[in-house]
C-alpha positions in Angstrom: 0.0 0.0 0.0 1.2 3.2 -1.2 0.1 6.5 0.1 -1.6 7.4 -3.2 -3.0 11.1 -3.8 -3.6 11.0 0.0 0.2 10.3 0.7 1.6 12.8 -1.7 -0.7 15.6 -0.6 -0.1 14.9 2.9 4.3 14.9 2.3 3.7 18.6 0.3 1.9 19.5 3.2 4.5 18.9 5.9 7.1 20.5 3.6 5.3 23.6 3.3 4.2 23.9 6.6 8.5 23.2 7.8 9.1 26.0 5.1 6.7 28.4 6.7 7.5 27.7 10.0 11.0 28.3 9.6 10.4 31.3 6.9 8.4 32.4 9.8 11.6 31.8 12.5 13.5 33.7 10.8 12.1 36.4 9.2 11.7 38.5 12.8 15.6 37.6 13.7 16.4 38.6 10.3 14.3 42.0 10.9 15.6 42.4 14.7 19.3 42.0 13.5 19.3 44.7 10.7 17.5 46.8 13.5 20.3 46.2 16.3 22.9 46.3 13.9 23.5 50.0 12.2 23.5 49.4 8.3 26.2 52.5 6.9 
């Protein structure tokens, strides 16, 4: 038994969710960095 449509759908799923979460993570460090740190 493979996972089928089901399966596939579900792996995309998980991948995009670890990409947000991360994009997510980072995205305010990212922002809070170029705020403590003077850009000349």
């Amino acid at each position: 038994m493979d996972g089928g449509t089901f399966g596939g759908y579900t792996r995309w799923a998980v991948v995009f969710l670890i990409i947000f979460v991360l994009f997510f993570l980072l995205v305010p460090g990212y922002t809070t960095v170029c705020n403590t740190v003077p850009v000349n």
